[in-house]
C-alpha positions in Angstrom: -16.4 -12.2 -30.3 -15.3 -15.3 -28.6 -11.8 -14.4 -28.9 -12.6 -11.4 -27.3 -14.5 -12.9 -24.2 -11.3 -15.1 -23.8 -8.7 -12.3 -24.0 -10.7 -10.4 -21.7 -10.7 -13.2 -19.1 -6.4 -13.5 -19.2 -6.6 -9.8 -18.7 -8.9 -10.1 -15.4 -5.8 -12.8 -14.2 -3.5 -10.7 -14.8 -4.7 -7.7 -13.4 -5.5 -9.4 -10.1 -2.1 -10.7 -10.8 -0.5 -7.5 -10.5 0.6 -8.2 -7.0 -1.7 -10.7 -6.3 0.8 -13.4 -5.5 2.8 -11.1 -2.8 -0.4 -10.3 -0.5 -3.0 -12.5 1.8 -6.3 -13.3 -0.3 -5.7 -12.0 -3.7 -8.4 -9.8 -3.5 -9.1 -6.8 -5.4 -7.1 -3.7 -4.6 -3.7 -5.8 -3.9 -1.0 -3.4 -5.0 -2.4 -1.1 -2.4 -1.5 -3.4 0.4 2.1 -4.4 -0.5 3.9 -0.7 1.0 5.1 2.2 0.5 8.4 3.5 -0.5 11.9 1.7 0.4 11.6 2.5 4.1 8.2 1.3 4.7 8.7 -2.2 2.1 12.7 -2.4 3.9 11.3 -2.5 7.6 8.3 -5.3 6.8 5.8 -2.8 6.4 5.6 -1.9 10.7 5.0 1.8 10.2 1.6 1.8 11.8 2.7 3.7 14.8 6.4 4.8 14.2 6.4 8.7 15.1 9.7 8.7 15.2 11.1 8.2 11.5 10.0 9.8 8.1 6.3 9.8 8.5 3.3 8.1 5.8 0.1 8.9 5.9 -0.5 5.4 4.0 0.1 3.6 7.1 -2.1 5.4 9.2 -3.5 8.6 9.0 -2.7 10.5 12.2 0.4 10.2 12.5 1.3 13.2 9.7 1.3 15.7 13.0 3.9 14.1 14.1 5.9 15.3 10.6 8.0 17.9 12.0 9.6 19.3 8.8 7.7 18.9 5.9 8.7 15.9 3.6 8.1 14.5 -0.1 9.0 11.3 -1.1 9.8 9.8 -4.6 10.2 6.1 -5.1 10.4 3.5 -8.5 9.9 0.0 -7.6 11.7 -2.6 -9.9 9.7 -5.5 -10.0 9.5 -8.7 -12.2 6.8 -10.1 -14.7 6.8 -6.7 -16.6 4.5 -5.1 -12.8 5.4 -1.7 -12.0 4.5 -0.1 -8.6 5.8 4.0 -8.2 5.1 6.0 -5.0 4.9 9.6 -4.2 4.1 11.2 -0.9 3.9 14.8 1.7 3.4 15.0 5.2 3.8 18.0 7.4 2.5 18.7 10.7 1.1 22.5 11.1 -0.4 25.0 13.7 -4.2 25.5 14.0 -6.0 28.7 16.4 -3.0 30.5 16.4 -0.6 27.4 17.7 -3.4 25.9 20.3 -4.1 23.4 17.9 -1.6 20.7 16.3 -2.4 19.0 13.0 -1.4 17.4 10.3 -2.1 16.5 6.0 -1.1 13.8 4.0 -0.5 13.4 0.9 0.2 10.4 -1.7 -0.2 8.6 -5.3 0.8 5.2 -5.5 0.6 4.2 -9.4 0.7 0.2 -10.6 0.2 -1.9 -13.3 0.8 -4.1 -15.9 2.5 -3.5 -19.1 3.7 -5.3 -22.4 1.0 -7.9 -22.8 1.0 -9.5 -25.9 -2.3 -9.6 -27.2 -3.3 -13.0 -29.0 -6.7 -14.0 -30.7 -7.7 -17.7 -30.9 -5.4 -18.1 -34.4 -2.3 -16.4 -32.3 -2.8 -13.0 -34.3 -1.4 -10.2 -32.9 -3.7 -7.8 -31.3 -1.1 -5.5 -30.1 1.0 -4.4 -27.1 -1.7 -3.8 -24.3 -1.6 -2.8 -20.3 -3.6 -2.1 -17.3 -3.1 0.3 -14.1 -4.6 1.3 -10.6 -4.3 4.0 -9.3 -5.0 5.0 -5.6 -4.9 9.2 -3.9 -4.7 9.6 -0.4 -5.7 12.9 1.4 -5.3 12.5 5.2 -5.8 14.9 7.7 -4.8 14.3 11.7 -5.6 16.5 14.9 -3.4 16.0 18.8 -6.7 15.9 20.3 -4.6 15.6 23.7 -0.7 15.8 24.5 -0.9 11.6 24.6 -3.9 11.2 21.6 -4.2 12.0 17.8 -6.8 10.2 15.7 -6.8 11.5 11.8 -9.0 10.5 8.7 -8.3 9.4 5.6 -10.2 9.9 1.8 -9.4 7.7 -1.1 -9.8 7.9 -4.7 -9.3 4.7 -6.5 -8.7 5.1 -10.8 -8.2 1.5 -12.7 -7.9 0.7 -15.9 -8.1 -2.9 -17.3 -8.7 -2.7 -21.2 -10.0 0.1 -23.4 -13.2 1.2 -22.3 -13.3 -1.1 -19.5 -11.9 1.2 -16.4 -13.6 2.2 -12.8 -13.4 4.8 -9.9 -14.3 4.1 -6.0 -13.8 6.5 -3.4 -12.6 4.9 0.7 -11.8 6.2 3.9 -8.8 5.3 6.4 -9.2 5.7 10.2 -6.4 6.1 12.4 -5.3 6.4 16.0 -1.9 6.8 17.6 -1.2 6.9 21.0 1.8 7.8 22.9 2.3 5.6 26.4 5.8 6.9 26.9 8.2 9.2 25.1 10.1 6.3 23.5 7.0 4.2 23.3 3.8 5.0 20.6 1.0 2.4 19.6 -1.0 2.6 16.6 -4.0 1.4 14.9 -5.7 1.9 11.6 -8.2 0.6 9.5 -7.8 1.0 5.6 -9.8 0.7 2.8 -13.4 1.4 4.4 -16.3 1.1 1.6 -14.1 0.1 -1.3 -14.9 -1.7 -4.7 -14.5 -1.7 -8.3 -17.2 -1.8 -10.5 -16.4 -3.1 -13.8 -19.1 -2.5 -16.8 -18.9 -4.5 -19.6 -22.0 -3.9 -21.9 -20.9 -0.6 -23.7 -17.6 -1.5 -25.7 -15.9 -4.0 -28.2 -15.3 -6.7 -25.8 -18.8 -8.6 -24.5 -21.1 -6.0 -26.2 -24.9 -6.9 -25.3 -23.9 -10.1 -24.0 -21.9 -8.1 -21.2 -22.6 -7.5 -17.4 -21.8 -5.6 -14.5 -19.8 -7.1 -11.6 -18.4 -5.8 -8.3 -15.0 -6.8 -6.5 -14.6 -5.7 -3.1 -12.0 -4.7 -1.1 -10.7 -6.1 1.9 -10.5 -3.7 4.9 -7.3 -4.0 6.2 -6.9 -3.5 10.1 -3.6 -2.8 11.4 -2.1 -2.5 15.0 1.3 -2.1 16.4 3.5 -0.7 18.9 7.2 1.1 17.8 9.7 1.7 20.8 12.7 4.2 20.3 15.9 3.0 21.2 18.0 4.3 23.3 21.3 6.4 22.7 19.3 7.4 19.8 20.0 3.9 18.3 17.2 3.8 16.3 14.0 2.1 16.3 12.1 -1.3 16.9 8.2 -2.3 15.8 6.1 -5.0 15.7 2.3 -5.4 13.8 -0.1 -7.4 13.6 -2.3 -7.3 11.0 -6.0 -8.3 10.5 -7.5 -9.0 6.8 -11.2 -8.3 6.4 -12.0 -10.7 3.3 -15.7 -9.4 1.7 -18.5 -11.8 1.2 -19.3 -11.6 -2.9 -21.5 -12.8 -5.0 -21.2 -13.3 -8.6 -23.6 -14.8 -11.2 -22.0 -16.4 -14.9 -24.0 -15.8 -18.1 -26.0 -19.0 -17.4 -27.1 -17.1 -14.2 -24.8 -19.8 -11.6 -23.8 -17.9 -8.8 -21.0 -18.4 -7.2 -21.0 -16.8 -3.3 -18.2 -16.6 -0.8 -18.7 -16.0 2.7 -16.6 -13.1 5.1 -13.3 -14.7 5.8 -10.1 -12.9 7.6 -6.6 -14.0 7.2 -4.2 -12.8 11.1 -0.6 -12.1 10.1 2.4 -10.2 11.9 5.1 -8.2 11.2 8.3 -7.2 13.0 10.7 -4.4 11.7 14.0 -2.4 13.1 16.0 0.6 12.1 19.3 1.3 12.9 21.6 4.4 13.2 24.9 3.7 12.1 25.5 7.3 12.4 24.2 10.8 11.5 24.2 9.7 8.2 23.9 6.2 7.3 21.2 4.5 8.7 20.3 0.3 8.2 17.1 -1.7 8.3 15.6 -5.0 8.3 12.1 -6.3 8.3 9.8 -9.5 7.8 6.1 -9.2 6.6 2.8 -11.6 6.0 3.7 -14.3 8.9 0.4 -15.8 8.5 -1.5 -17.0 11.3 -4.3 -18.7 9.3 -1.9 -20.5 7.1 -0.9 -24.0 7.8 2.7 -22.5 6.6 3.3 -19.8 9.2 6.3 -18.9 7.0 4.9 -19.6 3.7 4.2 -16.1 2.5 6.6 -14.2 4.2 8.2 -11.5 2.7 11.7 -10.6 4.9 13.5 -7.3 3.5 16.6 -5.4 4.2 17.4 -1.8 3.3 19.7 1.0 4.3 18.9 5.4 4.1 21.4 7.8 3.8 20.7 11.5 4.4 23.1 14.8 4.2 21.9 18.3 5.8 22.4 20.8 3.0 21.6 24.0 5.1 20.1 24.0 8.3 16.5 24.1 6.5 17.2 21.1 3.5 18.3 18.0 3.9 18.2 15.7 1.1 17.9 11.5 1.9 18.5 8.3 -0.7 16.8 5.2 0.3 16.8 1.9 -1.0 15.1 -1.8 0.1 15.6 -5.1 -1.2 12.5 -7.3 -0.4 11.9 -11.1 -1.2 8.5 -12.2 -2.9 6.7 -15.6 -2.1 6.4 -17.5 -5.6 9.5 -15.6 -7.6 13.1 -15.9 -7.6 13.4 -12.2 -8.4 12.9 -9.5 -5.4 11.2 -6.5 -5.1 13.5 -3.4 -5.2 12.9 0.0 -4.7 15.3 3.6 -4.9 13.5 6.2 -3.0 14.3 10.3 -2.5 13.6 12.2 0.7 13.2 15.5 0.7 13.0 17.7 3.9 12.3 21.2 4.5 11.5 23.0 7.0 
């Protein structure tokens, strides 16, 4: 059983290791606050108000009735230290009381994990190939409560898996806001990951048996702003972010009954992104995420990205879009890349 208690421990690391190293706090939850798709991870993450490009309800919830045609997304993410990170998302914008009424929905799956762990006991005996995922479901729903105003809502469904029998569920909520000051001007706030946590059991399987527990791992509640103005000439697009971490107070307790308590802390960082149109066709982007504020290293855990999107019009209701991002990861020499389809419709 000792083996077992030891094995189960490297699997906690590397769970929280998942994407742990590329996000502020390494707290639970961290693949879901590294982006979405090649667009989003290409342009540092600045999405938070951008109306004006291929729209994601993971960045903030109202902004889906701004999604003129509707539009599914498809990306793989090729990461390093065997991590994989996949993405798939729909947003449309849509007609309520006969047209009086604009909304919006949402859609998306992002799906990461861990995968060829080599499972040792104390004598270095195999134990067999083992893994872990997260999973986290977004349904997000967003009404133009006035021509300048929409605010939208998000619901969450969190599935993780860390070892056999040892998995968990949560259920969150995203708020959002966008507001247009101009035509070529929109500002943006959200706040993700409202009432999150896994709860981990460990009494009822193989690994601690009646000498297991029950322990909690919150999320942070990430609180984004930002402001995206449209170029002009239809050059393309410029935003900026700044984000605010909301690190939870925990308490935990060993099997000796220590307990270990850390207080509320937040971590400030900022973001800048552009995208622009090289023509009707061909569009390039660059971004920089994470400058943290807190950190004695403002640049420290930066992660600066470049990408470029390329669309054709198939008929006047299709068009069909490729997109790819090359990002750069604090702590690795390898980057985080990631191939993307668009798919439009009317």
């Amino acid at each position: 059983m000792n083996y077992m208690k030891k094995y189960f421990a490297l699997l906690l690391i590397l769970a929280a290791f998942t994407t742990a190293h590329a996000q502020l706090g390494s707290y639970a939850g961290s693949f879901a606050r590294m982006g979405f798709g090649a667009r989003g991870l290409s342009m540092g993450n600045t999405l938070v108000s951008d109306r004006y490009g291929d729209i994601s309800g993971y960045y903030n919830p109202s902004l889906s009735c701004f999604q003129e045609n509707g539009i599914v997304n498809l990306g793989y993410t090729f990461l390093s230290l065997d991590r994989k990170l996949n993405f798939v998302s729909f947003a449309k914008k849509f007609s309520l009381s006969g047209g009086k009424q604009t909304a919006g929905i949402s859609l998306s799956w992002i799906n990461a994990g861990v995968s060829d762990i080599d499972g040792r006991d104390n004598d270095a005996r195999s134990l067999g190939m083992l893994s872990t995922y997260e999973n986290q479901f977004l349904m997000g729903m967003s009404f133009l409560v006035s021509p300048e105003m929409a605010l939208g809502v998000g619901v969450k469904l969190y599935y993780s898996k860390l070892y056999e029998g040892v998995n968990t569920t949560s259920v969150g909520f995203d708020l959002g806001l966008t507001y247009l000051a101009s035509k070529d001007l929109t500002f943006g706030i959200s706040a993700r990951d409202l009432g999150v946590k896994y709860k981990w059991e460990t009494t009822d399987n193989k690994v601690y048996g009646t000498n297991g527990t029950t322990s909690e791992e919150k999320f942070p509640v990430l609180v984004g702003f930002g402001g995206t103005y449209n170029l002009p000439n239809k050059l393309g697009i410029v935003s900026a972010g700044f984000d605010t971490y909301v690190n939870p107070r925990f308490v935990t307790t060993d099997s000796l009954g220590i307990k270990t308590e850390s207080k509320r802390s937040y971590n400030f960082a900022l973001k800048v992104g552009c995208e622009i149109n090289l023509n009707d066709y061909v569009k390039v982007r660059a971004g920089i995420d994470r400058m943290d504020l807190k950190s004695d290293d403002f640049f420290g855990n930066i992660q600066p990205g470049a990408g470029i999107g390329l669309s054709k019009t198939f008929t006047k209701d299709i068009n069909l879009g490729l997109d790819y991002s090359f990002q750069i990861e604090p702590y690795t020499h390898k980057p985080v890349q990631n191939i993307g389809i668009a798919f439009k419709f009317k």
